[in-house]
N, C-alpha and C positions, 0 to 999 in steps of 0.2 A: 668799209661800212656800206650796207645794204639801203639805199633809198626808196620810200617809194610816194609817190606825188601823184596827187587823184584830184580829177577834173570831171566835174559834168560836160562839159564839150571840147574840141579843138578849139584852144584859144584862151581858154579858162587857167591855165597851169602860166603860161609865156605873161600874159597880161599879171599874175598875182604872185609868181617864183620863179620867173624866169631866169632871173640873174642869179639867184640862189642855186636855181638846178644845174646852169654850167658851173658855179664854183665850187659845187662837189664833183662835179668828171674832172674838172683840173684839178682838185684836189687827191684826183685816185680814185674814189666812190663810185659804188657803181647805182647807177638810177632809174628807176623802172617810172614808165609815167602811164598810169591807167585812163584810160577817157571812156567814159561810161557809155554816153550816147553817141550815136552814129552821126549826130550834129548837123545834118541836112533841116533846111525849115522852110516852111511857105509862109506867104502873109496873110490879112486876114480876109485876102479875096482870093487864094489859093490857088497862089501863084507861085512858083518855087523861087526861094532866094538863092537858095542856095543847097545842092545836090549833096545827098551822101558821100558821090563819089569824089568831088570838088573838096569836100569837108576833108576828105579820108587825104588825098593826097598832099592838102595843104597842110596837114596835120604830124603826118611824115613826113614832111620836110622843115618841117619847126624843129621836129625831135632831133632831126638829123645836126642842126645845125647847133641846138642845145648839147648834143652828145646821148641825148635818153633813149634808153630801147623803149619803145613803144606795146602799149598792150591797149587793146580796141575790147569795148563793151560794145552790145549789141541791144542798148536800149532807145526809144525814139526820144528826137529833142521833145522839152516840153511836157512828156509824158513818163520822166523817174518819178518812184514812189520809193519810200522806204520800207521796202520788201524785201523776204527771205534771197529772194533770186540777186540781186543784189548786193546782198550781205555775201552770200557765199562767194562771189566773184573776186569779192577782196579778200576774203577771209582766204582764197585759196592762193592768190598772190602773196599774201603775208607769211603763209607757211611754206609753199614751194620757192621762196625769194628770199627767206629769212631775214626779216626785213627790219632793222633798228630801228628807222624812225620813219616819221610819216609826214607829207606836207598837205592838207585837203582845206575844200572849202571853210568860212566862218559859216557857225552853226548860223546866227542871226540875219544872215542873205535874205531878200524876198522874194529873189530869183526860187520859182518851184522846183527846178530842178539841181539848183547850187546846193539849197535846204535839203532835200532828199538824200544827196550823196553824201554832206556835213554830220549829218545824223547816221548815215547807215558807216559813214568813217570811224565813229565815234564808236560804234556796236563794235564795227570788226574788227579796230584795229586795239581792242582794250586790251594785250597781253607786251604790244609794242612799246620799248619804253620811253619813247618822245614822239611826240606828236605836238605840233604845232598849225594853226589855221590860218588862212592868207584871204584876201579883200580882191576878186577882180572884176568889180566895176564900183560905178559913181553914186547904185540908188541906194535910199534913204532905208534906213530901218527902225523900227520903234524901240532897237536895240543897241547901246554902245558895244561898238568896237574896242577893244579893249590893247591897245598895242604896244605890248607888252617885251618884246623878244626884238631885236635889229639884227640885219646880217647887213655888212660892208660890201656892197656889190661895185664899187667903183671901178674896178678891172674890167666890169661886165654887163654895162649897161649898153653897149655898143651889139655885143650878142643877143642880149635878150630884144632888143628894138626888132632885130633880124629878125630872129623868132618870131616876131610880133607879125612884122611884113609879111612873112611867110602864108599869111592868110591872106591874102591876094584880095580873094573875094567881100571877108569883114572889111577889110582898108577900103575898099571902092565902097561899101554899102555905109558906112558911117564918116567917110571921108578923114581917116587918119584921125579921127578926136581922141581915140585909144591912146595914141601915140603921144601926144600933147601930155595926157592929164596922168599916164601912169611914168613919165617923164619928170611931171611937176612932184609927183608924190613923190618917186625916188631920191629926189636933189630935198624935200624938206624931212622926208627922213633921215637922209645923210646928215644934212645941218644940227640935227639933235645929236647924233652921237660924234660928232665932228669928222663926219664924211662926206667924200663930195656927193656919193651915193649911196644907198640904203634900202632894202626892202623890209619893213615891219609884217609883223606874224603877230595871232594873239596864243603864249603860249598853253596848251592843254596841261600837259605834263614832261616832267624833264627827272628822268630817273640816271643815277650815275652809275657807270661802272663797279 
């Protein structure tokens, strides 16, 4: 089976399906992870936090460690829109990757640039016939999450942490609270389907064979 798992930034994929994307390489699957933006960002005194190039390498070395070939977008953080240019970028991975099913943002993010690629997921991936969307962060939305779909990650929650680490630079600028709280959510998703661990999805659509 054909994966393909789309992130507005390095970091967005490992924090919301990280355990899910190594247990489709262990499972055989193969998995393509697209990252829209080049993920470099300044603050609001325009100061760099954190480099392109810091971004890109910490970025390939998550994938590395998940198993995903990596595919890099060339859009700036902060500034995705849900444009044709964008649409095409998926739209050409999904045809040249033949691609079954899809993991991408929740549409309901208020991340601008989570939203942008959720919606432009939604365009391009509509001939795909599973798609499911994943939660990676803590803010609020005027919208339920709707979570719907569980995967059993407990094999895998050790890889995906790694993953997580992988971002050297995120870890130092937020001091590991990544880690803590998509840790905590893991173990009370498990407890519902009676695993020790769990990544919830809300799902789109789930067509059979």
């Amino acid at each position: 089976m054909n994966i393909l798992a789309i992130g507005a930034h390095f970091d967005d994929l490992e924090l919301g399906c990280g355990g899910t994307i190594a247990k489709h390489v262990a499972d055989g699957d193969t998995v393509y992870a697209y990252v829209a933006t080049m993920s470099g960002f300044t603050n609001q005194d325009n100061e760099v936090v954190r480099s392109n190039e810091t971004a890109l390498a910490e970025g390939k070395r998550a994938m590395q460690i998940l198993g995903a070939e990596l595919i890099c977008g060339n859009f700036n953080t902060l500034e995705v829109e849900f444009v044709e240019a964008l649409n095409v970028q998926i739209v050409k991975i999904v045809k040249d990757k033949a691609i079954d099913k899809v993991y991408t943002h929740w549409v309901g993010d208020i991340h601008h640039d989570h939203q942008a690629v959720a919606r432009a997921s939604l365009h391009s991936c509509r001939h795909v016939p599973r798609m499911l969307m994943y939660r990676s962060n803590w803010y609020h939305s005027n919208l339920d999450f709707r979570g719907n779909f569980y995967v059993d990650i407990s094999g895998y929650l050790e890889q995906k942490e790694e993953s997580i680490r992988a971002h050297k630079s995120e870890m130092d600028r937020t001091r590991e609270k990544w880690i803590g709280f998509f840790t905590n959510e893991a173990e009370n998703a498990g407890q519902r389907i009676g695993a020790a661990y769990a990544e919830v999805f809300e799902l789109v659509k789930w067509l059979e064979d």
